[in-house]
C-alpha positions as CSV (number, residue, x, y, z in Angstrom):
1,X,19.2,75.2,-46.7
2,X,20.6,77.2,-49.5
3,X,21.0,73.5,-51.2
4,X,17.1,72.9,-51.3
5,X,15.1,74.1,-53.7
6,X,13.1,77.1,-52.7
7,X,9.3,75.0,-52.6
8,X,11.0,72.2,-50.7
9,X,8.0,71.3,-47.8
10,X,9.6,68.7,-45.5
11,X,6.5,67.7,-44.1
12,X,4.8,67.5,-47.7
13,X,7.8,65.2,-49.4
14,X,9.8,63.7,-46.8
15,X,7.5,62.4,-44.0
16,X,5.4,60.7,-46.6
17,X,8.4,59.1,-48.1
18,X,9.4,57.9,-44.5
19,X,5.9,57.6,-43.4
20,X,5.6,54.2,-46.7
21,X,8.9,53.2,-45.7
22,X,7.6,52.7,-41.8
23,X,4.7,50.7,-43.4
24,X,6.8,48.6,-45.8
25,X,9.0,47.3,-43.1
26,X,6.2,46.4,-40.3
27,X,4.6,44.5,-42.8
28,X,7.5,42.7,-43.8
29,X,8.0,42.3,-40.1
30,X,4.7,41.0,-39.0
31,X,4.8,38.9,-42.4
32,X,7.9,36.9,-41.7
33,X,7.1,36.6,-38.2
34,X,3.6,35.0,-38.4
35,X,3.0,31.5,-37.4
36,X,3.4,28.2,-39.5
37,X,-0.2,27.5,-40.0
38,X,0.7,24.2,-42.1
39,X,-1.3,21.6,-41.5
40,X,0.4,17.8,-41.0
41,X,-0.3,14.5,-39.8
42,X,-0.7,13.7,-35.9
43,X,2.1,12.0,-34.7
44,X,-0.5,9.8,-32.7
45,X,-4.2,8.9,-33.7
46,X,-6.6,9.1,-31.4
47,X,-8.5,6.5,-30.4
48,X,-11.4,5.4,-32.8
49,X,-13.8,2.5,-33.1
50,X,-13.0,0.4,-36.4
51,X,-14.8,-2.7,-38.2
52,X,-18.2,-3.4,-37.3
53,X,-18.6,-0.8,-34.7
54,X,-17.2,2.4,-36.9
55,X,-20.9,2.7,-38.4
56,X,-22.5,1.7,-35.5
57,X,-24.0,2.6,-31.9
58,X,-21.4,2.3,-29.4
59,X,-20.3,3.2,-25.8
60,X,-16.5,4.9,-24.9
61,X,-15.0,4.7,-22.1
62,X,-11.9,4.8,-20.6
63,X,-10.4,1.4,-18.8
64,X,-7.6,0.2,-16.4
65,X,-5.6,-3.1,-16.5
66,X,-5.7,-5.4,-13.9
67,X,-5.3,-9.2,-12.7
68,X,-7.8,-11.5,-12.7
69,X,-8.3,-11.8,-9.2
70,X,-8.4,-8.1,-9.0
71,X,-4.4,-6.7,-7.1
72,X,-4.1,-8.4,-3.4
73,X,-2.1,-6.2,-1.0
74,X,0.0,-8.7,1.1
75,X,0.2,-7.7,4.6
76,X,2.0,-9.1,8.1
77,X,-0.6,-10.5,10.6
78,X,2.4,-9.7,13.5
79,X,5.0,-7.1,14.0
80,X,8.6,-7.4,13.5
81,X,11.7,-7.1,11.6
82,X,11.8,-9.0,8.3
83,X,14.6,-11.6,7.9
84,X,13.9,-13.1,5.0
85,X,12.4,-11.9,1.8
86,X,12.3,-15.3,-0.8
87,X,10.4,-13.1,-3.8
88,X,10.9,-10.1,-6.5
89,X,9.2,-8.4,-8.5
90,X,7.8,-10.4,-11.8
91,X,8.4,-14.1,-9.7
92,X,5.2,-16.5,-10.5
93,X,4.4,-17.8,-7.2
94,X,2.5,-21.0,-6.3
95,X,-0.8,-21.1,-3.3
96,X,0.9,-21.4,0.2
97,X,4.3,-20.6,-1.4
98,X,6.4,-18.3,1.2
99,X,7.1,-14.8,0.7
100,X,8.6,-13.5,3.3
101,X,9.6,-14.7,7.2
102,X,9.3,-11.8,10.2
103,X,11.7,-12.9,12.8
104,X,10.2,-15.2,15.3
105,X,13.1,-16.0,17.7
106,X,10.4,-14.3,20.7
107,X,7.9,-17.1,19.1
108,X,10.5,-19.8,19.2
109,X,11.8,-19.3,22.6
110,X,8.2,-19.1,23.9
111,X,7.7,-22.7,22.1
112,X,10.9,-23.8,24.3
113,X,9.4,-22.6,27.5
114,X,6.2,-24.4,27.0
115,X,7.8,-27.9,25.5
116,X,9.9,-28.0,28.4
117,X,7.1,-27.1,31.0
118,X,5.1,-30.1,28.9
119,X,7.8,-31.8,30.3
120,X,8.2,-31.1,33.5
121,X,4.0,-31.6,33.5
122,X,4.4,-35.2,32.7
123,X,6.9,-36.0,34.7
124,X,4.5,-34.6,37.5
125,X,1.6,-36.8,36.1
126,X,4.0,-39.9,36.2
127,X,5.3,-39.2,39.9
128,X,1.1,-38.3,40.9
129,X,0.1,-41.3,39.2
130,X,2.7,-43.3,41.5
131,X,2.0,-41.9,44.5
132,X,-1.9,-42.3,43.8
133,X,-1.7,-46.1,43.0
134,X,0.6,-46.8,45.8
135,X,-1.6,-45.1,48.3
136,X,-4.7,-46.6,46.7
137,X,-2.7,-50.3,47.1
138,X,-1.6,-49.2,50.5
139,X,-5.2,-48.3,51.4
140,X,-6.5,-51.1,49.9
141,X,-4.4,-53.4,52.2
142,X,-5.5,-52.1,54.8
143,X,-9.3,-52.5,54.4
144,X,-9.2,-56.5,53.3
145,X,-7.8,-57.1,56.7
146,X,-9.2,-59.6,58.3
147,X,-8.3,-58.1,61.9
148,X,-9.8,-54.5,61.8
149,X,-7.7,-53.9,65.5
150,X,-4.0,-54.7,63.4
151,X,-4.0,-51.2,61.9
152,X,-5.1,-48.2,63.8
153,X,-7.5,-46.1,62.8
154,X,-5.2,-43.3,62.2
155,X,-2.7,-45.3,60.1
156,X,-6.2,-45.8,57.6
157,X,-6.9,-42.0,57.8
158,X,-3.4,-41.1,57.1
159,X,-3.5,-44.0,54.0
160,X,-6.8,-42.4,52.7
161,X,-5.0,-38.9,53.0
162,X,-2.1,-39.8,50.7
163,X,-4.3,-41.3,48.4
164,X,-6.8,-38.0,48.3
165,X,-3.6,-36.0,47.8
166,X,-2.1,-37.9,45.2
167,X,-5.1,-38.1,43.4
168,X,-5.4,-33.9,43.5
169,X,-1.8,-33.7,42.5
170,X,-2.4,-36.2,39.4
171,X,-5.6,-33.4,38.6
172,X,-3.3,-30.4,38.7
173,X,-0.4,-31.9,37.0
174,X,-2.8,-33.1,34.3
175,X,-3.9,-29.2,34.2
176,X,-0.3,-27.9,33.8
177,X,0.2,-30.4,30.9
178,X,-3.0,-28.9,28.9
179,X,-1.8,-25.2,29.7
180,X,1.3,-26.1,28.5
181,X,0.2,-27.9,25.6
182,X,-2.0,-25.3,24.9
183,X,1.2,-22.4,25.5
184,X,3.2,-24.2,22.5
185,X,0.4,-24.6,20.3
186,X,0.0,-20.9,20.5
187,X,3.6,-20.7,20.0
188,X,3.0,-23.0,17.0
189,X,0.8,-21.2,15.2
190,X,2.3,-17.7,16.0
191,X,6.0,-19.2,14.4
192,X,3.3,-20.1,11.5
193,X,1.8,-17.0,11.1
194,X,5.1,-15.2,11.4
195,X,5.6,-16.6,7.7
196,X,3.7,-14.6,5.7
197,X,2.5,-17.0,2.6
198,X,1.1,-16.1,-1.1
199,X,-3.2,-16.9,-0.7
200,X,-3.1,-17.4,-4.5
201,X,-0.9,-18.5,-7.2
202,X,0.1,-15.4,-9.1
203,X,2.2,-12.9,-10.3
204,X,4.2,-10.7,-7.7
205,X,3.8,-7.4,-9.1
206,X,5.5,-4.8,-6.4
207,X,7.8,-5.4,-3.7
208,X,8.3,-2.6,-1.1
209,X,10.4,-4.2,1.9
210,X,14.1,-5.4,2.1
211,X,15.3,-7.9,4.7
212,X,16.1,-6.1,7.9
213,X,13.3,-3.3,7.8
214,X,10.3,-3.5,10.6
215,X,7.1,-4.2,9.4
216,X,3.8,-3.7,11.5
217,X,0.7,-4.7,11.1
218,X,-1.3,-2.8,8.6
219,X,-4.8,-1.0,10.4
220,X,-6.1,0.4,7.3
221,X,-4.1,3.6,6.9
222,X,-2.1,5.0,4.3
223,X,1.2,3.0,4.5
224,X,2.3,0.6,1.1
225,X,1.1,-2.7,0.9
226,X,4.6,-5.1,1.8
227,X,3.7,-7.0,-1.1
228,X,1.1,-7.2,-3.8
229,X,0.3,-9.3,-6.3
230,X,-2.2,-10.8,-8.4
231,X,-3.8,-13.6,-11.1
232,X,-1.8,-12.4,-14.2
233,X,-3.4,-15.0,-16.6
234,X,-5.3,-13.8,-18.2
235,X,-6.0,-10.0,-17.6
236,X,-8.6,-8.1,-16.6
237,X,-9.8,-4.3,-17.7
238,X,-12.2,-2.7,-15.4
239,X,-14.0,-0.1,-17.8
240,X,-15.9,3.4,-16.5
241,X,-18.6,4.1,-18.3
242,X,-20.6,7.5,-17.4
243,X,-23.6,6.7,-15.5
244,X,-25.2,8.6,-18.3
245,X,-24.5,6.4,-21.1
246,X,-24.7,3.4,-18.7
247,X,-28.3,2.1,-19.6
248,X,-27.3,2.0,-23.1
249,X,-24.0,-0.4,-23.0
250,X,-25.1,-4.1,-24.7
251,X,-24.0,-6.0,-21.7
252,X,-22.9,-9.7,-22.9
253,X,-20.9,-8.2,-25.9
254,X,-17.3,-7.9,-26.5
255,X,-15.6,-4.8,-26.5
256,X,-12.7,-3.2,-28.7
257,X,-9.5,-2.6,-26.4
258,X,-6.7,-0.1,-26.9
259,X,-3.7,0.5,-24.9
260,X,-3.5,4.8,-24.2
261,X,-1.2,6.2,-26.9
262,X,-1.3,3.2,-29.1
263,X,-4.7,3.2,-31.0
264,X,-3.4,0.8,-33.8
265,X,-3.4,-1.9,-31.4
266,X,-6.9,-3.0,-31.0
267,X,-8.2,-6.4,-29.4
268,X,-11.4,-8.1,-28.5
269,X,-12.0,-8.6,-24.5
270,X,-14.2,-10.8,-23.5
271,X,-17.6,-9.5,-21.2
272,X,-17.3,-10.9,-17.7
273,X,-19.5,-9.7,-15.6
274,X,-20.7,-6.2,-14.8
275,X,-20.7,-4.4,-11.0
276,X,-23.5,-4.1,-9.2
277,X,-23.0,-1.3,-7.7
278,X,-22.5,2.3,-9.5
279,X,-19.5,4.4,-7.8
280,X,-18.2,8.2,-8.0
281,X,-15.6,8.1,-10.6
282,X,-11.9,7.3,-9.5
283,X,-10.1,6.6,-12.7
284,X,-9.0,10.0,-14.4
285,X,-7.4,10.5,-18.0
286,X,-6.5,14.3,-17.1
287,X,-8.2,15.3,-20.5
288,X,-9.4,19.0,-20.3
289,X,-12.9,17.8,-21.0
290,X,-12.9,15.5,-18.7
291,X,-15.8,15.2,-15.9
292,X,-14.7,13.8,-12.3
293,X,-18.4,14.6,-10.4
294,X,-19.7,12.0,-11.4
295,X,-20.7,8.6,-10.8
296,X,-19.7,4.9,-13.3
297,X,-21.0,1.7,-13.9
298,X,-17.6,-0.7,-13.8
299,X,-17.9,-3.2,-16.3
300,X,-15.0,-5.9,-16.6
301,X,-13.8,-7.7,-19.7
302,X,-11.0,-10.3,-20.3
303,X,-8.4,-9.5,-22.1
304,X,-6.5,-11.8,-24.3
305,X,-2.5,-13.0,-24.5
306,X,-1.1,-9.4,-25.7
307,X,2.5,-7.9,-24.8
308,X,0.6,-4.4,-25.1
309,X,-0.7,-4.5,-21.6
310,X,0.6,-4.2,-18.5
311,X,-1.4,-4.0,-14.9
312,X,-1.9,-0.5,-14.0
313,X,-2.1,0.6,-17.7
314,X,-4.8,3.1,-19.2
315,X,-6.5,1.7,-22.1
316,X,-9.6,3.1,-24.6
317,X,-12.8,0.8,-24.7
318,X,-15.5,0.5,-27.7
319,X,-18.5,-1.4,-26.5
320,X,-21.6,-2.2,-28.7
321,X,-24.4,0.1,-27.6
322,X,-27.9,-1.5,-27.6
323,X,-30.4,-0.8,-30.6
324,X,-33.5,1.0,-30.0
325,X,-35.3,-1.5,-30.6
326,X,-34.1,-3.4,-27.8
327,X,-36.0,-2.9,-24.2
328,X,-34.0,-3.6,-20.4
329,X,-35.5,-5.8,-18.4
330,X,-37.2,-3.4,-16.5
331,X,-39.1,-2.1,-19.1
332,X,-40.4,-5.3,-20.4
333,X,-43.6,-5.2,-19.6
334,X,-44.6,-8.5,-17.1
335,X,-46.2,-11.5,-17.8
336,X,-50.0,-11.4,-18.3
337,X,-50.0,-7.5,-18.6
């Protein structure tokens, strides 16, 4: 202490002193540690109506890519293991074309057993037929007798027997024929059904069986679709539009089509028709302002040739909104008012 003067204060030179040098370096902390606040272009624009509907009323909604004839989930009308599957994924297939074959060896050996009880039907009808016309000859003899007392009365019973039974066997073996008849037509059409056949000409879009798995037939629960597939020429987009802004879409008119993420890409689709029915919304973008309790009109335009779409695919939909001057048809007013 004897090396400080004697009106040294400590707390009047030296904590000030340390007290600005505190300051100084939490500001050059906080400083150098704030945020870069720079602003720069989006990687990604979002989606924005250009041309003739960037200064004018229009309708957004968000869209999904599908076929034409809407996806067709390919099912097995019979059970059984699958031991043949003659398409993949992407193959353009023809109307009636096979997809796959469920093994039908039960089916075929059923078709055996009634072609062989056919068979053994006709032969019966053959040896019935015999036995009927010779007891009907025999018969027949006996009658254009001129002597009634040269054949005993029980010799013509017995004659008219055979021919009664001969006739009842030709009636049952005629029966067996049509049951078996009918027994491999059944078998016919269940070897038929057993190959499990594309209902349109399409595109094949998913596969999700392998030769040697079991499939059963489908009763409406949760299970894959075997197969789907759909009417890839042209394309379809089903559009949501809020039931809110539904009365005010210009049905008729194109609509301006972007794929999700790609906003540069823009086509024209083509109005086909609109739903008749209004449905709770399905489709979800996952966008924070994003409302799922409500309900959409579904309106579905054409899209044309473009490698930017694919079925399944989100896509961002500009449609013409109608003018104000412009009246639904239920609020045109009838005639003669």
């Amino acid at each position: 202490m004897a090396l400080l003067p004697q009106n040294f204060s400590f707390s009047r030179q030296v904590l000030p002193i340390i007290a600005l040098i505190g300051i100084v370096g939490a500001a050059i902390y906080i400083f150098s540690d704030l945020p870069d606040r720079e602003t720069t272009e989006p990687d990604k624009q979002p989606p924005k109506a250009t041309g003739e509907l960037a200064n004018s009323a229009r309708v957004a909604g968000a869209g999904l890519v599908e076929p034409a004839s809407e996806i067709i989930d390919i099912g097995s009308a019979l059970s059984g293991l699958v031991t043949d599957l003659r398409v993949q994924t992407g193959d353009m297939v023809e109307k009636g074309q096979p997809l796959f074959l469920v093994d039908g060896r039960a089916a075929r050996a059923r078709l055996q057993e009634a072609n062989a009880a056919i068979a053994e039907a006709r032969a019966a009808i053959n040896e019935a037929r015999t036995a009927r016309d010779t007891a009907g000859q025999q018969l027949a003899l006996f009658r254009n007798l001129d002597d009634p007392a040269a054949v005993s009365r029980s010799e013509v019973i017995r004659a008219e027997g055979e021919a009664a039974a001969a006739a009842s066997r030709l009636k049952v073996a005629q029966a067996r024929l049509s049951a078996a008849q009918a027994s491999a037509a059944s078998a016919r059409t269940e070897i038929e059904r057993l190959v499990v056949r594309a209902p349109i000409s399409g595109e094949i879009l998913a596969v999700n069986i392998r030769p040697g798995e079991f499939v059963a037939t489908q009763g409406g629960g949760n299970a894959s679709p075997f197969i789907q597939m759909g009417q890839t020429n042209p394309l379809h987009v089903r559009v949501d539009i809020d039931e809110n802004e539904a009365a005010r879409v210009d049905l008729g008119a194109d609509a301006t089509v972007s794929p999700r993420g790609a906003a540069e890409v823009q086509v024209k689709a083509k109005f086909v028709r609109a739903e008749p029915q209004v449905v709770p919304k399905r489709q979800l973008t996952n966008t924070a302002a994003e409302r799922v309790d409500v309900r959409v009109l579904q309106v579905i335009y054409a899209l044309p040739q473009n490698e930017a779409f694919r079925v399944g695919q989100q896509v961002d939909a500009f449609i013409p909104a109608k003018t104000s001057g412009e009246e639904t048809p239920a609020q045109q007013p009838a005639s003669g008012e």
